[in-house]
KEKE-3310 file (N, C-alpha, C; in steps of 0.2 Angstrom, whole numbers, plus 5000, padded with zeros to 4 digits):
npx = (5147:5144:5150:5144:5132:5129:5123:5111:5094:5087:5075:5068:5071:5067:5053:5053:5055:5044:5032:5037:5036:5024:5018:5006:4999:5000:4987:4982:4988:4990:4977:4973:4984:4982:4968:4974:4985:4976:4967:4976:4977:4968:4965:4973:4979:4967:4969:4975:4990:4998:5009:5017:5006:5010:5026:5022:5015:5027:5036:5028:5026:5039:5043:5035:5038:5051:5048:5040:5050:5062:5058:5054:5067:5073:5064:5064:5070:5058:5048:5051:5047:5036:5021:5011:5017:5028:5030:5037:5048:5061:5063:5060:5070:5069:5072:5087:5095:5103:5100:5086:5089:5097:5085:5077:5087:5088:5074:5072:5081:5075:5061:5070:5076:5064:5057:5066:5062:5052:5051:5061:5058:5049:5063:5069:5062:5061:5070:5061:5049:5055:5062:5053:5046:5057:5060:5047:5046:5054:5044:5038:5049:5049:5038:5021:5011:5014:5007:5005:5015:5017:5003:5010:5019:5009:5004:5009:5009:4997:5000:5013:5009:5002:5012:5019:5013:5011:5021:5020:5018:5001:4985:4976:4979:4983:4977:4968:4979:4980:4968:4971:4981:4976:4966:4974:4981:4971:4966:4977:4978:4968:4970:4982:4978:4978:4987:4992:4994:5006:5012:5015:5023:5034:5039:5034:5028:5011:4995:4986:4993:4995:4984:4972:4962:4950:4952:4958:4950:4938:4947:4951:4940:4937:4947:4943:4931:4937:4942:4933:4927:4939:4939:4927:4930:4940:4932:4925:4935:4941:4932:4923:4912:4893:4897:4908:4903:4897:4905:4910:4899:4898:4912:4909:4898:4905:4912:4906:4900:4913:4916:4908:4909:4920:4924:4928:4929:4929:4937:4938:4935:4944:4953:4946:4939:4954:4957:4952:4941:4944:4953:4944:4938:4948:4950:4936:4933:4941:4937:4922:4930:4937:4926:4918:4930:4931:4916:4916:4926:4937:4951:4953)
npy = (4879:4894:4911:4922:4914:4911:4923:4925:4921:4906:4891:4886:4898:4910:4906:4910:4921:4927:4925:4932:4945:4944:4944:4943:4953:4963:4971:4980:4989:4989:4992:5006:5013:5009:5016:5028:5028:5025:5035:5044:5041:5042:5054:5061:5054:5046:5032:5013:5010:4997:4993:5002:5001:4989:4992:5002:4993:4986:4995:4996:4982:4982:4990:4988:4976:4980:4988:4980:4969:4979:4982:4970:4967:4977:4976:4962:4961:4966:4960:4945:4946:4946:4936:4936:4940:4931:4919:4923:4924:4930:4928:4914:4908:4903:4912:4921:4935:4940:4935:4940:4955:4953:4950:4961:4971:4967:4968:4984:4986:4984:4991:5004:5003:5000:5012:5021:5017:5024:5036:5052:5058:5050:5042:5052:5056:5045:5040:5049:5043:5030:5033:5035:5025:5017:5022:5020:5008:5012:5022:5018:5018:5031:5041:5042:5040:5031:5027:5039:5040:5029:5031:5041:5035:5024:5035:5037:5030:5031:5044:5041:5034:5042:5050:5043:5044:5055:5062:5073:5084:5081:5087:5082:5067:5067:5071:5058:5051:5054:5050:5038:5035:5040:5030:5020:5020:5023:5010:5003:5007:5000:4988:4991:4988:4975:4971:4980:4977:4970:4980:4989:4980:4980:4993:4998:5010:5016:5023:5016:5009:5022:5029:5020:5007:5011:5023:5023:5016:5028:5035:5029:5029:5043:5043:5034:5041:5054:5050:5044:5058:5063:5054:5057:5072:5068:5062:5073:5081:5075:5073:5061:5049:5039:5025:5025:5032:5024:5015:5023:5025:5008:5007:5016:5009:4997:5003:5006:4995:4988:4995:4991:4978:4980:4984:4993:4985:4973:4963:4950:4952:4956:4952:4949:4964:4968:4960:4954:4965:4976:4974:4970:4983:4991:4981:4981:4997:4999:4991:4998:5012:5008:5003:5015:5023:5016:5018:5031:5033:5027:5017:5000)
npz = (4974:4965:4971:4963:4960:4973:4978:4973:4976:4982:4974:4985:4995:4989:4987:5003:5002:4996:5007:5015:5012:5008:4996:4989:4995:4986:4980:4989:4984:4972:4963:4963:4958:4946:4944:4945:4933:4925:4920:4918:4903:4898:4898:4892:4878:4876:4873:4881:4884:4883:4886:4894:4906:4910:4915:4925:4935:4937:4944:4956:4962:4964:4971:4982:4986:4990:4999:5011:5012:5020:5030:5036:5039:5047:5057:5065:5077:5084:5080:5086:5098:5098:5102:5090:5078:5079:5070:5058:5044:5046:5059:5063:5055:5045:5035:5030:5036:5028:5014:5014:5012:5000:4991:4994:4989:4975:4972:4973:4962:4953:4953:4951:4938:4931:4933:4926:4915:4910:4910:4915:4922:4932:4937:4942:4954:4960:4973:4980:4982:4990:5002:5012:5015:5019:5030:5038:5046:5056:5061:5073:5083:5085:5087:5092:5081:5066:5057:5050:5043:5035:5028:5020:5013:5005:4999:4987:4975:4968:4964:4957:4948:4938:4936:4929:4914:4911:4913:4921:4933:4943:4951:4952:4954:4966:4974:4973:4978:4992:4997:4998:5006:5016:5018:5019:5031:5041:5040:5047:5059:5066:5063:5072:5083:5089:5093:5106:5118:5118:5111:5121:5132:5126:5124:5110:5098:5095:5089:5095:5106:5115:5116:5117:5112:5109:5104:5093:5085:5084:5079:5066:5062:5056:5049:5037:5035:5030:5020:5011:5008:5000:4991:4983:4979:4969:4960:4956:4952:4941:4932:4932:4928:4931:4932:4942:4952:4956:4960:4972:4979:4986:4989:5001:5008:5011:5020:5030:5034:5037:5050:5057:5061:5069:5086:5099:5111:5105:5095:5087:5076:5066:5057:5045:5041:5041:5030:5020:5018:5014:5003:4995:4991:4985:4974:4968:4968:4956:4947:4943:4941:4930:4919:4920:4911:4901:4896:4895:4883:4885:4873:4873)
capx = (5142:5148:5150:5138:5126:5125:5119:5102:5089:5088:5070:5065:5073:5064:5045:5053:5054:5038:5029:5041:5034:5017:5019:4998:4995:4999:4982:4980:4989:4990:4971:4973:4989:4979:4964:4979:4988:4973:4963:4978:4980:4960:4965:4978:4975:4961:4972:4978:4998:4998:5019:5018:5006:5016:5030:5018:5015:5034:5038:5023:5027:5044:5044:5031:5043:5056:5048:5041:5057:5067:5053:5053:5074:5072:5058:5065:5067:5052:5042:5054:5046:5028:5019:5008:5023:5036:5034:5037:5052:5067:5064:5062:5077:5067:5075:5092:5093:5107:5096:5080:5094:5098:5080:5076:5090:5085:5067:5073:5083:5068:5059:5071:5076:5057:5054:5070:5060:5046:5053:5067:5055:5049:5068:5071:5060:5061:5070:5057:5045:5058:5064:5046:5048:5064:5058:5040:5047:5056:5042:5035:5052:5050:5030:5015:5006:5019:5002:5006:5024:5013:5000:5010:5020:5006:4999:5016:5006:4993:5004:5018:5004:5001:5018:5021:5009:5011:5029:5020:5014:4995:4985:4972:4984:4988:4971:4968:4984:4980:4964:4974:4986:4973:4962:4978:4983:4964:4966:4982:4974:4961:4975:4988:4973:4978:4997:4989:4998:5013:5017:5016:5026:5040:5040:5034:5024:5007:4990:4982:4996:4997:4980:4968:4959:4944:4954:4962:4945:4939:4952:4950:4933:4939:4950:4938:4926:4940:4944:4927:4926:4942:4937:4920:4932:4942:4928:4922:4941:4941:4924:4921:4903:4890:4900:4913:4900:4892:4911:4909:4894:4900:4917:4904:4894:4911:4916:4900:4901:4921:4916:4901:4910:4927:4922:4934:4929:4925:4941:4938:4934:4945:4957:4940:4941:4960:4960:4945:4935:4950:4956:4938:4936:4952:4947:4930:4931:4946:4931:4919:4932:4938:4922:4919:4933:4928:4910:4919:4931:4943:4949:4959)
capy = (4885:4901:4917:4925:4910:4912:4931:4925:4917:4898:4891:4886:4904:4914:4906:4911:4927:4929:4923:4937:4953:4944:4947:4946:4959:4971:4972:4984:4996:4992:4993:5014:5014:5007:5019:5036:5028:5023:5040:5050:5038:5044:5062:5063:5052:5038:5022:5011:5009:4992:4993:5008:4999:4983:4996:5005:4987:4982:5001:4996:4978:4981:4995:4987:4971:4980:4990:4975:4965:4980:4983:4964:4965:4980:4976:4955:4960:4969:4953:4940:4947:4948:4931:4936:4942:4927:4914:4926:4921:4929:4926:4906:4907:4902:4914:4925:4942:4941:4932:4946:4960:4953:4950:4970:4976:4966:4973:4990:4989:4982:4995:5010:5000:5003:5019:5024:5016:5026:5044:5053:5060:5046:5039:5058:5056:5039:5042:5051:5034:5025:5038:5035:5015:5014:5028:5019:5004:5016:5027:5015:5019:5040:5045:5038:5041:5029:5026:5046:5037:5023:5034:5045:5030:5023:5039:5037:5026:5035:5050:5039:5029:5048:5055:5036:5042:5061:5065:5079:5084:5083:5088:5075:5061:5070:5070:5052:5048:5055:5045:5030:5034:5042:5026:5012:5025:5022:5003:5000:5010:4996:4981:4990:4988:4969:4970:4983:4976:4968:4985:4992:4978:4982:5001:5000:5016:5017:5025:5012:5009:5027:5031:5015:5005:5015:5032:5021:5014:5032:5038:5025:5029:5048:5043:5033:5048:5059:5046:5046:5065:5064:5050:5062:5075:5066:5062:5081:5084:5071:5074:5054:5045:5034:5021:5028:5036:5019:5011:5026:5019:5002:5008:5022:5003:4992:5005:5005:4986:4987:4997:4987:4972:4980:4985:4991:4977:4966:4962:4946:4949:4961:4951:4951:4968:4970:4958:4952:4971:4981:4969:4970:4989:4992:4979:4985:5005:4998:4988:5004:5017:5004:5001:5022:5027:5014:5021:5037:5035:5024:5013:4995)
capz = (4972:4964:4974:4960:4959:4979:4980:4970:4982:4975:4972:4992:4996:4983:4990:5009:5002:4995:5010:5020:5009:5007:4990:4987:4997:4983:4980:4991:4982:4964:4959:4966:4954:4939:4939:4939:4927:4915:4919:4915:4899:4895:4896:4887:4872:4876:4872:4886:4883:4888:4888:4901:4913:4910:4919:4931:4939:4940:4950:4961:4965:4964:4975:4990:4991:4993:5007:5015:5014:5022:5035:5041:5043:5053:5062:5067:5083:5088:5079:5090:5105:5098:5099:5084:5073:5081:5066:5050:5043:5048:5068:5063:5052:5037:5029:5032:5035:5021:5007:5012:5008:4993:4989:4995:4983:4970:4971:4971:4957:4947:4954:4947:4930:4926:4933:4922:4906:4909:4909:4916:4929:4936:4938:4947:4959:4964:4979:4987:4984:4993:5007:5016:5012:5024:5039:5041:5049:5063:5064:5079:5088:5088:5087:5093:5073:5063:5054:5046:5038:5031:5023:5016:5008:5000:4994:4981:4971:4962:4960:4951:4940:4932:4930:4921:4909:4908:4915:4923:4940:4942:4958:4955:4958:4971:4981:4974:4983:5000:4999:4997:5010:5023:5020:5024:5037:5046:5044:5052:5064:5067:5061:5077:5090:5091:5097:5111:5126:5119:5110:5128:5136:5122:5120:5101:5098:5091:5093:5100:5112:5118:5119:5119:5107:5107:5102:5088:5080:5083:5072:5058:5057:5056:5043:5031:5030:5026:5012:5008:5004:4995:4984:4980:4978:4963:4955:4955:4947:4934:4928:4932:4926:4933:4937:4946:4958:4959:4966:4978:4986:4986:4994:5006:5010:5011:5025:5035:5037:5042:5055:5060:5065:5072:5090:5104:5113:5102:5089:5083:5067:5063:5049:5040:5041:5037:5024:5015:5016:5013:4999:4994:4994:4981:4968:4969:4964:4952:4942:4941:4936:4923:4917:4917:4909:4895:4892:4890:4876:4886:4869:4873)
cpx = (5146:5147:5143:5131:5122:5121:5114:5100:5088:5080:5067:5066:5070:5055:5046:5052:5049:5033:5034:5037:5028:5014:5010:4994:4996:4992:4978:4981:4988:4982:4970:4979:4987:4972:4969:4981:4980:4966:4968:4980:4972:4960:4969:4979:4967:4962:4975:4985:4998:5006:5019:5012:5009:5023:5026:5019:5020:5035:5033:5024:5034:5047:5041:5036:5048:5056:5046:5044:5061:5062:5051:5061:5073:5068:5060:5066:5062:5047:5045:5049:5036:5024:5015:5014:5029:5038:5037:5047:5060:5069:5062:5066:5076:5071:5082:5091:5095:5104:5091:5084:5093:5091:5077:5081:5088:5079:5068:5076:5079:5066:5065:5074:5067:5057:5059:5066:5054:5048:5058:5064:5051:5058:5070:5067:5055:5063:5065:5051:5048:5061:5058:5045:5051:5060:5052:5041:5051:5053:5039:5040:5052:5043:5024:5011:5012:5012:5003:5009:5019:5008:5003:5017:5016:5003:5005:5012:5005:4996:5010:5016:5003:5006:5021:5018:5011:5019:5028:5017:5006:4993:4979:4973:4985:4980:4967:4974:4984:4974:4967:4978:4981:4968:4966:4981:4976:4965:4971:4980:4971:4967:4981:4981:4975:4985:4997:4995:5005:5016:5019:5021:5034:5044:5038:5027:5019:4999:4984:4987:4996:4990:4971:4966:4953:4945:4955:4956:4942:4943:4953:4945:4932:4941:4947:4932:4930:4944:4940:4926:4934:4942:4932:4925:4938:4940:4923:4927:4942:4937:4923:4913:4901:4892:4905:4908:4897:4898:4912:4904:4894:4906:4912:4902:4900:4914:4912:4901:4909:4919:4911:4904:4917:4924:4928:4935:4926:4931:4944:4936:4938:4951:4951:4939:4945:4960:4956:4941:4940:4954:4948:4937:4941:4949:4939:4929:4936:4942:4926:4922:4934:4934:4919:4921:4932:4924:4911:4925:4934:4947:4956:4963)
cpy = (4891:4906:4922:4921:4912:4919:4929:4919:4911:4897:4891:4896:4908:4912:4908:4915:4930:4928:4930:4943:4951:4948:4947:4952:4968:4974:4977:4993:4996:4994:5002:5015:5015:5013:5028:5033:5027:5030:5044:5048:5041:5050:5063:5060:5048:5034:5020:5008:5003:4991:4997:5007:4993:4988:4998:4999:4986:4987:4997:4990:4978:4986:4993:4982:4974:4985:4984:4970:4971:4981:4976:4965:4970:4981:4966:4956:4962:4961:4949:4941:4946:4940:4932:4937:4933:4920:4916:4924:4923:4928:4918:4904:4904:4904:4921:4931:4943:4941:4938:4951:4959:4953:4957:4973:4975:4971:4979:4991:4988:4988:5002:5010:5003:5008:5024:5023:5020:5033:5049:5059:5058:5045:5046:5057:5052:5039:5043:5047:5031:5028:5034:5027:5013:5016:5023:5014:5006:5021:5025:5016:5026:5042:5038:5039:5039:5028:5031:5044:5035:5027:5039:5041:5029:5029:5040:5036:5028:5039:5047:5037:5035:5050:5050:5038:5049:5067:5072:5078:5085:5083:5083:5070:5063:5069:5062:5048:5049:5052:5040:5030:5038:5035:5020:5016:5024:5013:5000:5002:5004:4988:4982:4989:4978:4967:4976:4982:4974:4976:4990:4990:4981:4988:5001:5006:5015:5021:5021:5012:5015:5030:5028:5015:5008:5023:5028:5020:5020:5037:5035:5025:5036:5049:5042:5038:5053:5055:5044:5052:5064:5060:5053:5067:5075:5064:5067:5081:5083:5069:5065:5053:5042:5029:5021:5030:5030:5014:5014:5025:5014:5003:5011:5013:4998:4996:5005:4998:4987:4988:4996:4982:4973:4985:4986:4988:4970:4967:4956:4944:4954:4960:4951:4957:4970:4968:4957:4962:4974:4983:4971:4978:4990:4988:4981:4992:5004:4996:4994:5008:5015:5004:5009:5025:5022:5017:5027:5039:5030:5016:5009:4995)
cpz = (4971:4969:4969:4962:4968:4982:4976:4973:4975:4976:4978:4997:4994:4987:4997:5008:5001:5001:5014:5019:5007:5002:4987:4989:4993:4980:4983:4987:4975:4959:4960:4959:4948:4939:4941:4934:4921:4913:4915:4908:4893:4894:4892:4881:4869:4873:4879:4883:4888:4891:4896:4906:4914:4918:4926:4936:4940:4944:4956:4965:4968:4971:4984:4990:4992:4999:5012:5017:5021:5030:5040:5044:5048:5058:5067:5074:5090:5087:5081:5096:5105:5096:5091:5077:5075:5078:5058:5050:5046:5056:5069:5060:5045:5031:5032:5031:5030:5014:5009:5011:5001:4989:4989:4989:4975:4968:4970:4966:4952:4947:4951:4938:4928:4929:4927:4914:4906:4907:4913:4924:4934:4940:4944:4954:4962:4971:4985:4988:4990:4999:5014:5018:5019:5029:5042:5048:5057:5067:5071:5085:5091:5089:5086:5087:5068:5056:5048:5040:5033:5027:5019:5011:5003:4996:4987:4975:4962:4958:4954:4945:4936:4930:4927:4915:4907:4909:4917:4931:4941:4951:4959:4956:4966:4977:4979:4980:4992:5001:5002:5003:5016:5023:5022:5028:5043:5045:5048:5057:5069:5069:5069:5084:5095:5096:5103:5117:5125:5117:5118:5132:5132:5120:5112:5104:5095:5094:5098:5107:5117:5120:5118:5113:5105:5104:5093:5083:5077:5076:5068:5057:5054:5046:5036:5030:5029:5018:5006:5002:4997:4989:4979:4976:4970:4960:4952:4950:4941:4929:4929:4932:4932:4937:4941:4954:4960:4963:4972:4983:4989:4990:5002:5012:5015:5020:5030:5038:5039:5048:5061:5063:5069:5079:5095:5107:5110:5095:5086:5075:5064:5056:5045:5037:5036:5031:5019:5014:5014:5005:4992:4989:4987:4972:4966:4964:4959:4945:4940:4939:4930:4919:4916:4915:4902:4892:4891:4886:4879:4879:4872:4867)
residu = (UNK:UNK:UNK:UNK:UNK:UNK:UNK:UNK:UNK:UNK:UNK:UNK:UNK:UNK:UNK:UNK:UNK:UNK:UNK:UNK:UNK:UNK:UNK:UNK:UNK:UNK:UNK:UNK:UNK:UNK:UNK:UNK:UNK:UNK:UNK:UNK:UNK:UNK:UNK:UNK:UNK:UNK:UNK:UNK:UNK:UNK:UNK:UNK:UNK:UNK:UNK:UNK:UNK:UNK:UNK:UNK:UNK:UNK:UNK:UNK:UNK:UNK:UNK:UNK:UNK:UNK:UNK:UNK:UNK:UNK:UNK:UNK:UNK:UNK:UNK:UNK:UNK:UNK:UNK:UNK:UNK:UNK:UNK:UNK:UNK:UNK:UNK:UNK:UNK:UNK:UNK:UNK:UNK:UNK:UNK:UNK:UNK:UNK:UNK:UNK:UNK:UNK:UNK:UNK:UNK:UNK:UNK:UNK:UNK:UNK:UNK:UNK:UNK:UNK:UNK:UNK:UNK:UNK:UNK:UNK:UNK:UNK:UNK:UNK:UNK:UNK:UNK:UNK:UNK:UNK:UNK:UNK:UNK:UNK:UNK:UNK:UNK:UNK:UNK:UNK:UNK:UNK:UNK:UNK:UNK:UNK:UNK:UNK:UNK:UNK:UNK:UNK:UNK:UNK:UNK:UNK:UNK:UNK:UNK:UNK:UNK:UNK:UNK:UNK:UNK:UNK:UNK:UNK:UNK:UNK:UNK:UNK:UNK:UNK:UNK:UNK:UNK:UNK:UNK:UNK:UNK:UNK:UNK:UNK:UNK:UNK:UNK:UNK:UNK:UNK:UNK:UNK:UNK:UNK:UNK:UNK:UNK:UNK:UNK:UNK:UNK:UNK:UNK:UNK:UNK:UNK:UNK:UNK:UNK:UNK:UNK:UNK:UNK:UNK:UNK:UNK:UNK:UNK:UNK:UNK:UNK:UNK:UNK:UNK:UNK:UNK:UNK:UNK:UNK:UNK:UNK:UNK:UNK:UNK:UNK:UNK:UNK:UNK:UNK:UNK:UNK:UNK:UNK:UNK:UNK:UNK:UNK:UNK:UNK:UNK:UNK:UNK:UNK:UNK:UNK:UNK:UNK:UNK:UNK:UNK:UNK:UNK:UNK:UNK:UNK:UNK:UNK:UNK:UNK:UNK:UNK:UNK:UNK:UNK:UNK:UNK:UNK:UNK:UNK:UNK:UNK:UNK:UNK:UNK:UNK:UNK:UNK:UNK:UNK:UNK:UNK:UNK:UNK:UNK:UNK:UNK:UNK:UNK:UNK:UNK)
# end
């Protein structure tokens, strides 16, 4: 085999990888992606440019696997030590550190090939998407709120989906984005309550660990009603309809019941929670503002 052919993950390679970056879980971020880019695509003409969300989607996916990729190698021997973490792929050798490299650069280059086809102001400040990317995965070795890192990652999202579309800086992406990333900042919250004792035994930092599970749900329930207000409040910004305010009650509802079955002594259900309500919650208000930027003027 060639020296080229062997730097590209081969076909069992390429599925290790995608099981490594849990590549479905982009769900969580891209339905937040798709209503900046398709609001700012309603303000500023009323067509949806199928090309430039075709793009928006490849920065997006391109950009989480290549934080989830760089996020497992750095983290391999925190999750050797963690029974729940200790069969993901590169601590059973499934898959090389070397092959998720190359699959991480890959991703990244996808990831700034399209932001450069979009506009020369995406491409500028890409970087600072991918800055937050690397750090998160070490914020659990310096500060007890690695959670912070994380939210203020995803809140990239929404802000990139706008300036794919208007090459400009807006401030309503901007409080769309801190929804986004103050509400997956309150579920890790909820998600870090389970690894509690091993991060204790192994020095990993987080709010649960440092100041007990019941501070930690506390402050994910903190977090979802300030994701709450700031979803109201970018639907004040962007003059949004009917149905918009009706995926806000449906997200309001979806967040009540989270918090209903996630208990500080009771956290058996809480992948129901992470994954299903969460999961839930994204596609969910993604189907209402789609379906309220239609009924006003949004033309396919």
């Amino acid at each position: 085999m060639s020296s080229a052919s062997a730097a590209i993950p081969q076909p069992g390679r390429t599925k290790a990888f995608l099981r490594l970056v849990m590549i479905e879980h982009s769900v969580f971020a891209l339905p937040f992606a798709y209503i900046a880019t398709l609001t700012a695509m309603h303000q500023r003409d009323g067509e949806i440019h199928w090309g430039r969300l075709l793009l928006v989607t490849v920065c997006m996916v391109g950009l989480r696997t290549f934080a989830m990729a760089v996020n497992r190698i750095i983290d391999r021997e925190i999750d050797a030590r963690n029974p729940r973490t200790a069969h993901r792929e590169l601590v059973t050798g499934a898959m090389s550190v070397r092959h998720a490299w190359t699959g991480a650069l890959i991703a990244l280059a996808v990831f700034l090939g399209a932001a450069a086809l979009l506009n020369p102001l995406c491409l500028a400040l890409a970087p600072v998407a991918v800055i937050p990317m690397v750090v998160y995965p070490y914020g659990k070795r310096f500060t007890n709120f690695p959670q912070a890192i994380l939210g203020l990652a995803q809140a990239m999202g929404p802000i990139g989906g706008w300036l794919a579309v208007t090459g400009e800086w807006s401030w309503d992406a901007v409080i769309l984005g801190l929804a986004v990333g103050v509400w997956i900042g309150g579920f890790d919250l909820i998600y870090a309550c389970q690894d509690v004792e091993t991060d204790r035994e192994i020095g990993v930092k987080s709010v649960p660990a440092r100041f007990g599970i019941p501070a930690a749900i506390r402050g994910a329930r903190a977090c979802h009603t300030v994701t709450t207000a700031l979803f109201v409040w970018y639907a004040l910004a962007t003059g949004a309809g009917a149905f918009f305010w009706l995926g806000l009650l449906i997200v309001a509802g979806a967040f009540v019941y989270e918090h209903s079955i996630v208990r500080p002594h009771d956290l058996s259900r809480l992948n129901r929670a992470f994954f299903s309500v969460n999961g839930f919650i994204g596609i969910a208000l993604f189907v209402c503002a789609l379906l309220d930027l239609l009924v006003r003027g949004l033309t396919v």
